[in-house]
C-alpha positions as a printed NumPy array, in Angstrom:
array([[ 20.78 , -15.443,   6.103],
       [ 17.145, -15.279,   5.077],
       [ 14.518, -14.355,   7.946],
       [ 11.665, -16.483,   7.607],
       [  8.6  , -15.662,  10.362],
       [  6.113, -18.352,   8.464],
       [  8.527, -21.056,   6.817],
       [  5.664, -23.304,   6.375],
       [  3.7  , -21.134,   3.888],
       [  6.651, -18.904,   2.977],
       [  8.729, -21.861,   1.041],
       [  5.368, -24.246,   0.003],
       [  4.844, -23.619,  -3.659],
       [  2.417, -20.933,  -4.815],
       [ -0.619, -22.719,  -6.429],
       [ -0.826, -25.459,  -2.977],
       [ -0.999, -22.435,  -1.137],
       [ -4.086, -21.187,  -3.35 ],
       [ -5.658, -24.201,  -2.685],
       [ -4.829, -24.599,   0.861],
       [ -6.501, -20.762,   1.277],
       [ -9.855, -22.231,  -0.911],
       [-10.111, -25.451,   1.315],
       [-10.774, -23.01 ,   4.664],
       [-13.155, -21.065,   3.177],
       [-16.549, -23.607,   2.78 ],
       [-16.602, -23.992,   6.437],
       [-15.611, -20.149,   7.344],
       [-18.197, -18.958,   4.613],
       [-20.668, -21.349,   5.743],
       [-20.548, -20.003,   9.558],
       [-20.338, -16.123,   8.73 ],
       [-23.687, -16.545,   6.745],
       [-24.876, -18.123,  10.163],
       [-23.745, -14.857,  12.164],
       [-23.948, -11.945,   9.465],
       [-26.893, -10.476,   7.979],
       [-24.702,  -9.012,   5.861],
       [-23.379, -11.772,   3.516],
       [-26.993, -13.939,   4.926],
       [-27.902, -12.226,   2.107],
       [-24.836, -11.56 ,  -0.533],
       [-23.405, -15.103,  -0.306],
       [-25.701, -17.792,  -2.268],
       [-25.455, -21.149,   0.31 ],
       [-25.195, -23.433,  -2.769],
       [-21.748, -21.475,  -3.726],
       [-20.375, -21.337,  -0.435],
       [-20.539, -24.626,   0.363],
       [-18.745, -25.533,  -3.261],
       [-15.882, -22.909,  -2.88 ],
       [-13.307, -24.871,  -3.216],
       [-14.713, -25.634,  -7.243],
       [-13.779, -22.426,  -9.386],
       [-17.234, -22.567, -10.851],
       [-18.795, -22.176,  -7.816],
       [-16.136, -19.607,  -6.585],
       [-16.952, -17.476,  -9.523],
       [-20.604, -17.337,  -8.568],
       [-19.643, -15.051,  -4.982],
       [-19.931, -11.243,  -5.818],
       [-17.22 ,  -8.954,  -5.528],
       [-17.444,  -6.481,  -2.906],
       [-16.096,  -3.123,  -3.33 ],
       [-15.492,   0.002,  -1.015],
       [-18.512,   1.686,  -1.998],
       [-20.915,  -1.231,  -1.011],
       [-18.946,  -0.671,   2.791],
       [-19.361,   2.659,   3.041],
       [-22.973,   2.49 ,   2.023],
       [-23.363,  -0.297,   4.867],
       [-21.665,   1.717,   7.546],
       [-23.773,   4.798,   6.996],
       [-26.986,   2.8  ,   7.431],
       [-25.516,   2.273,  10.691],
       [-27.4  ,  -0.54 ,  12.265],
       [-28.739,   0.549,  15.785],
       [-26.966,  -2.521,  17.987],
       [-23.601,  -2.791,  16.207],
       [-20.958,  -0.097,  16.056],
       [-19.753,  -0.342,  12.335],
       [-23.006,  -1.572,  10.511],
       [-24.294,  -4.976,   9.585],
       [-20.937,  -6.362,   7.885],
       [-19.698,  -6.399,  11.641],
       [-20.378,  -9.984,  12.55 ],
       [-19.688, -10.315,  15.971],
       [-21.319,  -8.188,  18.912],
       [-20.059,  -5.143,  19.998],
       [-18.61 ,  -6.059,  23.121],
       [-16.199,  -8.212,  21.163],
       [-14.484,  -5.797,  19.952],
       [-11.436,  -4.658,  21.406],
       [ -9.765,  -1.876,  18.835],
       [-10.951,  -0.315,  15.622],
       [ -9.049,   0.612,  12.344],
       [ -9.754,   3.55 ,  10.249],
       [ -8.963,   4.03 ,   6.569],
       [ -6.783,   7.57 ,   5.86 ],
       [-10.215,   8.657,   3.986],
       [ -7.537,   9.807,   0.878],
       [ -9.912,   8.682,  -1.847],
       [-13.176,   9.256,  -0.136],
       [-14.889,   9.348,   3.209],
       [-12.866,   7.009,   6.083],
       [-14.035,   3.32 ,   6.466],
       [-13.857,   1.351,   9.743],
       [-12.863,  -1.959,  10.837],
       [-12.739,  -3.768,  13.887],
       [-10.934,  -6.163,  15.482],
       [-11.783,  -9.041,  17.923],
       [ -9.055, -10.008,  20.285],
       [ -8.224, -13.156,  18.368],
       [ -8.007, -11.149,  14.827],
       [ -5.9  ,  -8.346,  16.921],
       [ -3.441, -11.511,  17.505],
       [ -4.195, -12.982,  13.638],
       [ -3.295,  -9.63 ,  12.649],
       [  0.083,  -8.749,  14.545],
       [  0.981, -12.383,  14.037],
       [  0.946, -11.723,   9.91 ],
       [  2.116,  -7.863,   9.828],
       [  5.189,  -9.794,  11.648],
       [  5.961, -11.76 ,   8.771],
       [  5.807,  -8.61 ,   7.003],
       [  7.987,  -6.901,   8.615],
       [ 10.233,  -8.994,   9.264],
       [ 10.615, -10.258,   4.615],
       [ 11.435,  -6.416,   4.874],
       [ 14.275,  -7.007,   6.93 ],
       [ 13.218,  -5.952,  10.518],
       [ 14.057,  -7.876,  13.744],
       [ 15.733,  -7.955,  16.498],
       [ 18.32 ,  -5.091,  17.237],
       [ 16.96 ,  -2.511,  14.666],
       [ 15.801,   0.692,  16.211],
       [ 12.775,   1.657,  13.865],
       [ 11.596,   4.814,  13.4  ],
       [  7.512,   5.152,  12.69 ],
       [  6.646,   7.952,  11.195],
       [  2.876,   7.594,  10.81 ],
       [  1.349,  10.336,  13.051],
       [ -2.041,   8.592,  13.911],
       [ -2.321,   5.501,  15.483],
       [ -5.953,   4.811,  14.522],
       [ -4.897,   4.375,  10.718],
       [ -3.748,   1.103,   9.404],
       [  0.101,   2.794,   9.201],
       [ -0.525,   3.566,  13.321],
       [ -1.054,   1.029,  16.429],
       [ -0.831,  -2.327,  14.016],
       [  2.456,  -0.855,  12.777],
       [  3.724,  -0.302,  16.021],
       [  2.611,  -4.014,  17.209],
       [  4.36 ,  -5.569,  13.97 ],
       [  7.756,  -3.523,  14.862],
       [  7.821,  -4.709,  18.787],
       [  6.632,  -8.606,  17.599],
       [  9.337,  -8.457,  15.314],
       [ 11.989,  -8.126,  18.115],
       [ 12.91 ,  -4.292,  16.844],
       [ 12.956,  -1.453,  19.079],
       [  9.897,   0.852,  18.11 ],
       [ 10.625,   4.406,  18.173],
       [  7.394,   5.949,  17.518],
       [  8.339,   9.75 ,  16.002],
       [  5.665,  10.343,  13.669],
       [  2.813,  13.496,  14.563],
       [  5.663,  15.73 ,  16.205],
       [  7.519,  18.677,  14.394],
       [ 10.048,  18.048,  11.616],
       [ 12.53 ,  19.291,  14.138],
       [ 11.816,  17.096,  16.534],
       [ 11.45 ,  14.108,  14.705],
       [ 15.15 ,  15.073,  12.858],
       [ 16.669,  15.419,  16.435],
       [ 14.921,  12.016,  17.519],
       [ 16.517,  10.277,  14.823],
       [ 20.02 ,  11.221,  15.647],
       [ 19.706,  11.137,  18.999],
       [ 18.295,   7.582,  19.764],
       [ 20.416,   6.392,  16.879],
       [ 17.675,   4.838,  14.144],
       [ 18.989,   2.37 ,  11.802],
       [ 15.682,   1.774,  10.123],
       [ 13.29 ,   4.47 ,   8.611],
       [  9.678,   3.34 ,   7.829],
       [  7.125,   5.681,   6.489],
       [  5.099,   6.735,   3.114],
       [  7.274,   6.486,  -0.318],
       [  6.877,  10.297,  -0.628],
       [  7.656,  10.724,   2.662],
       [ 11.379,   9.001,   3.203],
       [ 11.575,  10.721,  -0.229],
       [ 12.382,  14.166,   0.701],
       [ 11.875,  13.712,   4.211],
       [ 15.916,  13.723,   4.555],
       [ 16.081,  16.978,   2.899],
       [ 14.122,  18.648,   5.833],
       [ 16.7  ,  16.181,   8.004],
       [ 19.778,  18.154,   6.361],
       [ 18.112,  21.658,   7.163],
       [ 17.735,  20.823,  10.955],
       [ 20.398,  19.22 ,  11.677],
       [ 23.035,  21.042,   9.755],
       [ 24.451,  17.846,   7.868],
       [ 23.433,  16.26 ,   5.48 ],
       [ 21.136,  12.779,   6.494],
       [ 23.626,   9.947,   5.022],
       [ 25.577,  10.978,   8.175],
       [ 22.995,   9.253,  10.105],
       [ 22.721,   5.917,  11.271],
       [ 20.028,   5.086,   9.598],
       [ 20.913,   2.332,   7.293],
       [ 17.075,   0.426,   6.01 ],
       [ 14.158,   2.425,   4.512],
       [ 10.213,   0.805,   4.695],
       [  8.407,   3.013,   1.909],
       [  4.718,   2.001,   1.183],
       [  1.436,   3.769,   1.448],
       [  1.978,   4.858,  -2.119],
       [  3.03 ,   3.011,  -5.247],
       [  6.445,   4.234,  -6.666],
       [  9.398,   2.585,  -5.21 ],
       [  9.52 ,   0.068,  -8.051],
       [ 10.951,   2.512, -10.464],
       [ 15.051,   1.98 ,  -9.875],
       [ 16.16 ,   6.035, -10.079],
       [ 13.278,   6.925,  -7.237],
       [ 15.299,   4.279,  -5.088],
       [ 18.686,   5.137,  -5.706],
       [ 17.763,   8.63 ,  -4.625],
       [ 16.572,   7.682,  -1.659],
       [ 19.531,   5.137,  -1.064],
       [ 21.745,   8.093,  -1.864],
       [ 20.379,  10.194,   0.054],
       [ 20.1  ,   8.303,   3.526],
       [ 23.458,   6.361,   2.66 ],
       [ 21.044,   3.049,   3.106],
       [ 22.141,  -0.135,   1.924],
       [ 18.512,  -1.318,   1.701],
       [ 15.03 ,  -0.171,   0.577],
       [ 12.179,  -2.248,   1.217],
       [  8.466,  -1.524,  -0.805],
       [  5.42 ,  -2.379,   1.308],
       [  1.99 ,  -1.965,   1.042],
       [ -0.828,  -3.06 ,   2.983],
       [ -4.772,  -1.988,   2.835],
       [ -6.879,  -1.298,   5.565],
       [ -9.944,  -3.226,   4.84 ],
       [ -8.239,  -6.443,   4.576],
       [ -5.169,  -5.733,   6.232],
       [ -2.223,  -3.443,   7.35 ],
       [  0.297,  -5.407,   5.694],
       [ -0.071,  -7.46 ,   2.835],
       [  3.056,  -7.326,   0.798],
       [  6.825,  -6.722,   1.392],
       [  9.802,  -6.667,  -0.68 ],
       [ 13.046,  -8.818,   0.562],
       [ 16.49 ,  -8.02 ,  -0.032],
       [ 16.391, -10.663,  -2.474],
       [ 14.969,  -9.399,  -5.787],
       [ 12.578,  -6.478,  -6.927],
       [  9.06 ,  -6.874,  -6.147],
       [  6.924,  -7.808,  -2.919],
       [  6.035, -11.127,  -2.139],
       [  2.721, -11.718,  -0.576],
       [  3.155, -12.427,   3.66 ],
       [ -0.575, -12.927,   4.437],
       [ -1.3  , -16.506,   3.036],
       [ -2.305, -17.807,   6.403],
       [ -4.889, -15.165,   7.059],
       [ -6.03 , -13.997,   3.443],
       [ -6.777, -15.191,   0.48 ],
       [ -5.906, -13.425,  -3.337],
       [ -6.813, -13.511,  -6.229],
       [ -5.726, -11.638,  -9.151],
       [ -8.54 , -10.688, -11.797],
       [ -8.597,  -8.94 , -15.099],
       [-10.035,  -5.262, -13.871],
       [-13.05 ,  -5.065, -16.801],
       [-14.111,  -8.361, -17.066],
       [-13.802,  -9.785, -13.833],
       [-12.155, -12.592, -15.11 ],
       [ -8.777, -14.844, -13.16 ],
       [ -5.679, -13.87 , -14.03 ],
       [ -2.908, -16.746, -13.835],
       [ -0.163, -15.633, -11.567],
       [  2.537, -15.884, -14.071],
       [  5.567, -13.912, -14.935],
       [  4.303, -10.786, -16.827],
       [  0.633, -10.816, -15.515],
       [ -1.639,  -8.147, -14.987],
       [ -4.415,  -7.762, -12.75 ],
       [ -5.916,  -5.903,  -9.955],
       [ -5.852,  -7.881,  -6.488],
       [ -9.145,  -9.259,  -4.885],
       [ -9.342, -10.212,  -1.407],
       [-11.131, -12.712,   0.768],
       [-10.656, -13.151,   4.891],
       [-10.212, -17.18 ,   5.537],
       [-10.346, -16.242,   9.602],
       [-11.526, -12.52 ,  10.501],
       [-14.524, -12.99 ,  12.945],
       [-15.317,  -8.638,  13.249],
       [-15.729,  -7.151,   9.725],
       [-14.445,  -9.838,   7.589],
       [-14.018,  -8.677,   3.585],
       [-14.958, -11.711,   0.972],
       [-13.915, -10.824,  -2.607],
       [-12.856,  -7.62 ,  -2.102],
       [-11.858,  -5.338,  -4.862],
       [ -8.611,  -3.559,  -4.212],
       [ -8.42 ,  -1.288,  -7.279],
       [ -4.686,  -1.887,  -6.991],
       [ -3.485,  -3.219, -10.377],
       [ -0.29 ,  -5.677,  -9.871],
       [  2.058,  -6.838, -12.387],
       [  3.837,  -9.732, -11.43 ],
       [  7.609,  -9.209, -11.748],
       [  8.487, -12.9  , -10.964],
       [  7.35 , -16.116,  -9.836],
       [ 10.367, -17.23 ,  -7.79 ],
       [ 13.048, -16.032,  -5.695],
       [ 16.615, -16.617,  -4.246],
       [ 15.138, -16.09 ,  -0.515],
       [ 13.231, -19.44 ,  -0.843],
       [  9.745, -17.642,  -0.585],
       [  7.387, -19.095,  -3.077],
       [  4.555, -16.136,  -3.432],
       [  4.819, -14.426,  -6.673],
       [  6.409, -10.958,  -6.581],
       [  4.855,  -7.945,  -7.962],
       [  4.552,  -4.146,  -8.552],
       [  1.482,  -2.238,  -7.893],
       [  1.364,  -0.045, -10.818],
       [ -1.762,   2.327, -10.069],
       [ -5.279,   2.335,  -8.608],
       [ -8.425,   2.009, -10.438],
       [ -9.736,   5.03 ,  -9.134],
       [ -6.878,   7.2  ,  -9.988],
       [ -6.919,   6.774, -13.651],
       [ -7.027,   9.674, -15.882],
       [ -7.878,   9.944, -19.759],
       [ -5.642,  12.121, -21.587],
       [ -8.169,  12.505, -25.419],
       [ -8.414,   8.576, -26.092],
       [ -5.852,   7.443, -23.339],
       [ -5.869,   5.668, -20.366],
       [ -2.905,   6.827, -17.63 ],
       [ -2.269,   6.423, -13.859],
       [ -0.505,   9.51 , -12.275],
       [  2.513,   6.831, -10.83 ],
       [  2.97 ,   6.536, -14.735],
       [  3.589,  10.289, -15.368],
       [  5.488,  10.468, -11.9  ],
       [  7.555,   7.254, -12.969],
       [  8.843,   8.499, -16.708],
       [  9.762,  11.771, -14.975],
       [ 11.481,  10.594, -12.284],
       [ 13.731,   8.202, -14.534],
       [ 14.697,  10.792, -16.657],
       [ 14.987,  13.654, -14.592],
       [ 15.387,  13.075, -11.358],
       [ 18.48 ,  15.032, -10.62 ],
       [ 16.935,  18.165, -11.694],
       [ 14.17 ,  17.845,  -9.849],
       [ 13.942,  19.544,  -5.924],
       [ 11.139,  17.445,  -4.575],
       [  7.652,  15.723,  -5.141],
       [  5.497,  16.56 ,  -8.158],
       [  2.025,  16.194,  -8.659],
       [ -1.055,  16.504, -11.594],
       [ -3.879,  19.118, -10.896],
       [ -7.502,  18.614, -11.719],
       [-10.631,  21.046, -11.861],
       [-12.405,  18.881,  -9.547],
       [-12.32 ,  16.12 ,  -7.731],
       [-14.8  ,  13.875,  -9.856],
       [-12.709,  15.046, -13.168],
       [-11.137,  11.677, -14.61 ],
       [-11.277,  13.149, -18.705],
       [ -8.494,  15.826, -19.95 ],
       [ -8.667,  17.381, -23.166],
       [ -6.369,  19.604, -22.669],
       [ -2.527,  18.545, -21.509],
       [ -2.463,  17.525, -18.072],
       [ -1.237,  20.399, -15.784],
       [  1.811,  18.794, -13.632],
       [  3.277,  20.61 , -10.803],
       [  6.764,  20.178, -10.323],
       [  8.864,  21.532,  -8.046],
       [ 12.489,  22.072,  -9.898],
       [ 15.905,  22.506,  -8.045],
       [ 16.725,  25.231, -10.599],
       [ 14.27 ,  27.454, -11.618],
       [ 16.707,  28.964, -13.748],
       [ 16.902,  25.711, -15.417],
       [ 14.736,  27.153, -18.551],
       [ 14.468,  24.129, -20.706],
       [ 13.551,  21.282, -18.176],
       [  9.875,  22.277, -18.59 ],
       [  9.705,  21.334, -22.201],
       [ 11.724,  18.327, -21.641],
       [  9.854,  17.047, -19.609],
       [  6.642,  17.125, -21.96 ],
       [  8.287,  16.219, -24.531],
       [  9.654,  12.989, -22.503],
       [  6.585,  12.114, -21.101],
       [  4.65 ,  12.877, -24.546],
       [  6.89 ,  10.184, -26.578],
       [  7.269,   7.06 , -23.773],
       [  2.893,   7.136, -22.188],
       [  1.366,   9.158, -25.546],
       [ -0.299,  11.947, -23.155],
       [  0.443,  15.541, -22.841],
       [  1.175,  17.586, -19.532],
       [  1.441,  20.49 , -18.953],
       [  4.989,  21.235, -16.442],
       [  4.58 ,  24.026, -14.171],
       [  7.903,  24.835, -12.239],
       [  7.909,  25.692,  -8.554],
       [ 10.009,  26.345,  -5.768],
       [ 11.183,  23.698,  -3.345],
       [  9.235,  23.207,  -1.092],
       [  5.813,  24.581,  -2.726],
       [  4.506,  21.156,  -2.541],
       [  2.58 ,  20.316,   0.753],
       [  4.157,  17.229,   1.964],
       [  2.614,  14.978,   4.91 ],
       [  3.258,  11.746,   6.991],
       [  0.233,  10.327,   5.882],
       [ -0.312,   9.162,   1.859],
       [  0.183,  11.925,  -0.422],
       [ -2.087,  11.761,  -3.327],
       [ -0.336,  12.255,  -6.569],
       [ -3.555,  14.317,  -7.478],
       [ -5.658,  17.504,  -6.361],
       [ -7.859,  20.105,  -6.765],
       [ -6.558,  23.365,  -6.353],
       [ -9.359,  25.67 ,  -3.903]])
């Protein structure tokens, strides 16, 4: 039977949600001008009070990650998190921090009533991703200031789970954890309940199908789309059921989840955010339809600390379908690749999940363990030369793979890489997001 935490906005059909979301925001926009010098001064009055009118919509700049970290390091003198904060300090009662992977760390705070607004929607979250009550769920985040932390662990006990919180300990330790309070559900990065069971095998002498474990929650990274990455990790936990999630810090921990209904995640966070989906160089609306690609833009309809309006994501989505068999009505989609994380291989355009993706469906029974692309430095975006890939290879004796897998990726994304082998295990592999990219020191 289908779980449904928010059946009113869940099952209501996707474009009077949309303009449910736009009739909140005149009065919410109208009030945070009142108390935030901030958006005093971004949001034009005339436009606010008009939101609900696309025209007038249109007419609100977007805001993007750079204008908040150039806020928060003018650090206002009377409020902890610079002038987008818009309540005073004493209001707030916990602060989130980005993982700082592509750039310095942002913060965001919470007042008590977003704290609830928040666990209230990562809830609904978790629970279209299959959690509730008699699940034992294993957290593997290791910091519970990050996004991934404390408002995971909130969404997990709300849900009616059992939260066993093993992340920031030694792989040993987490391994025995598992087994010995008997997990059934494994949440943690995509890269991470990856080849996170491999290092389960070596501790505990078996292989990890053998435990209980029988649900996986992968997000943090894109890549859990592409079918072969998920039957190897199906395979090799003996789960019946992976779940992709993905949430962002700056608007919130938990924005989309997958159901056990169809590929794709649905959107859970109607009643507390509004999106939009725009056409990444123009700016311009995307229609939510079947095929459609955009990147995601956000807007707060109820956040009182350091609400976000029109928020670039840089995540580009492609909607994979417009309905679904669990009776919820959000479109579902794929994130296919950040903004920021595009490369340019001569005269074209590639996101690293691209290169990872064509690999993986091709080869991924050859292949030992996570791979990743290597650049000169960190501001490099242009190659002229084939893209070095690092890849670590289960058998190093396995002489043509290399060329293979250049040839493979050469003929389905026209760009060259360049496949060096390496030992399992060469790859550095953390709790936290792993960035398919890096700059060797």
């Amino acid at each position: 039977m289908t779980q449904l935490w928010d059946p009113e906005l869940d099952t209501r059909p996707w474009h009077e949600v949309l303009a449910w979301q736009r009739a909140q925001l005149p009065g919410y926009l109208t009030d945070l001008r009142r108390r935030s010098g901030f958006y005093a001064d971004r949001l034009p009055e005339a436009a606010v009070a008009d939101a609900t009118e696309d025209d007038a919509w249109h007419q609100i700049p977007f805001l993007t990650k750079n204008d908040i970290r150039a806020n928060q390091r003018e650090r206002a003198e009377d409020l902890l998190l610079g002038t987008l904060q818009s309540v005073p300090n004493d209001r707030i009662v916990q602060v989130v921090g980005s993982s700082g992977t592509t750039g310095n760390p942002t913060f965001y705070g919470l007042t008590a009533r977003d704290l609830q607004r928040w666990t209230d929607s990562l809830t609904n979250w978790i629970t279209t991703a299959g959690v509730g009550p008699g699940n034992v769920v294993a957290l593997t985040t290791g910091m519970p200031m990050v996004a991934g932390g404390m408002p995971y662990a909130d969404a997990i006990r709300a849900a009616g789970a059992t939260l066993a919180w093993v992340g920031g300990q030694t792989t040993e330790r987490m391994c025995r954890q598992l087994e010995l309070l008997r997990v059934d559900t494994l949440m943690g990065t995509a890269s991470f309940v990856s080849f996170f069971s491999e290092r389960c095998e070596q501790e505990l002498g078996y292989p990890a199908r053998d435990l209980p474990i029988r649900q996986i929650l992968a997000g943090g990274e894109p890549g859990m789309a592409q079918p072969e990455a998920r039957r190897r990790v199906l395979d090799a936990w003996g789960a019946g059921r992976l779940s992709e999630v993905m949430g962002l810090c700056d608007v919130l921990a938990g924005i989309w989840s997958q159901c056990g209904a169809g590929a794709g995640m649905h959107f859970t966070a109607a009643r507390d955010v509004h999106v939009e989906l725009i056409d990444p160089g123009t700016g311009e609306p995307v229609a939510w339809d079947d095929g459609a690609l955009g990147e995601a833009v956000y807007t707060h309809l109820n956040r009182e600390a350091t609400p976000v309006v029109r928020y670039r994501s840089r995540d580009h989505m492609r909607v994979v379908g417009t309905s679904c068999a669990c009776g919820r009505m959000s479109p579902r989609v794929e994130c296919v690749g950040r903004t920021d994380d595009m490369l340019i291989y001569k005269a074209m355009n590639v996101f690293p999940g691209d290169i990872r993706d064509v690999v993986m469906d091709r080869f991924a029974d050859r292949i030992a363990g996570p791979m990743r692309l290597r650049k000169d430095h960190a501001d490099q975006v242009r190659f002229d030369a084939p893209i070095p890939l690092e890849v670590e290879i289960a058998d190093l004796g396995d002489g043509a793979l290399a060329a293979e897998i250049e040839e493979h990726v050469r003929t389905a994304l026209r760009v060259r890489v360049a496949v060096e082998a390496l030992e399992p295990g060469s790859i550095p592999l953390g709790m936290m997001k792993n960035a398919l990219t890096y700059v060797r020191n």
